[in-house]
N, C-alpha and C positions, 0 to 999 in steps of 0.2 A: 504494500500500500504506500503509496506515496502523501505523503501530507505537509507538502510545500507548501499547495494550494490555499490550506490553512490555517498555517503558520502568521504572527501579526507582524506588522512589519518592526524593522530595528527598534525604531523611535516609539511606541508605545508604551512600552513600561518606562523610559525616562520621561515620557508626558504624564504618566499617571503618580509615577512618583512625586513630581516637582509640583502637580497638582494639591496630592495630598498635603505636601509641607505646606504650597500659601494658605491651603485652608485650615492646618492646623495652629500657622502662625497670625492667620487672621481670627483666631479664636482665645489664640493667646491674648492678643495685644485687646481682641475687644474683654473678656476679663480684667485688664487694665484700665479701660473706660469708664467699663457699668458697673463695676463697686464705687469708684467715688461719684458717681451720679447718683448709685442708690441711696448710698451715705448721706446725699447732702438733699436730698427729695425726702428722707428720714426728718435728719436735723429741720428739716424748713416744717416739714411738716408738725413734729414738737412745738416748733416753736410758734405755730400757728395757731395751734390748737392752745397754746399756754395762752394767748392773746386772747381768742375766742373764751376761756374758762374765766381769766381774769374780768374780761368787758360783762360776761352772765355775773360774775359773783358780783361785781359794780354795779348792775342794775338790778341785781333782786335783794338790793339792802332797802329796811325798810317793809318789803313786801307780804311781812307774813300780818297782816292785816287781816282784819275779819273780810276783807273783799279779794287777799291773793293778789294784786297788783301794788 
């Protein structure tokens, strides 16, 4: 049996290799991105919400009235 026919040519496993790498190394470096993005969509978010608790606890001084406002 002859199975030249086949056969892939030279260059395909060094295209799939080199492939593999960028998308390993674009996986890497985006790991290096989206933690400090997460990190700081975190922090904002903390600190957002501290703002939001602090502005509720500032307007419901006073409130416990016999009407609740």
């Amino acid at each position: 049996m002859d199975r030249t026919s086949s056969r892939r040519p030279w260059w395909v496993w060094p295209l799939v290799f080199c492939v593999l790498v960028a998308v390993l190394v674009l996986l890497d470096a985006a790991w290096y991105v989206a933690i400090p993005i997460v990190f700081a969509v975190s922090v904002g978010f903390e600190w957002a919400w501290d703002r939001y608790a602090n502005w509720r606890a500032h307007r419901s001084h006073g409130a416990n009235g016999p009407r609740g406002r």
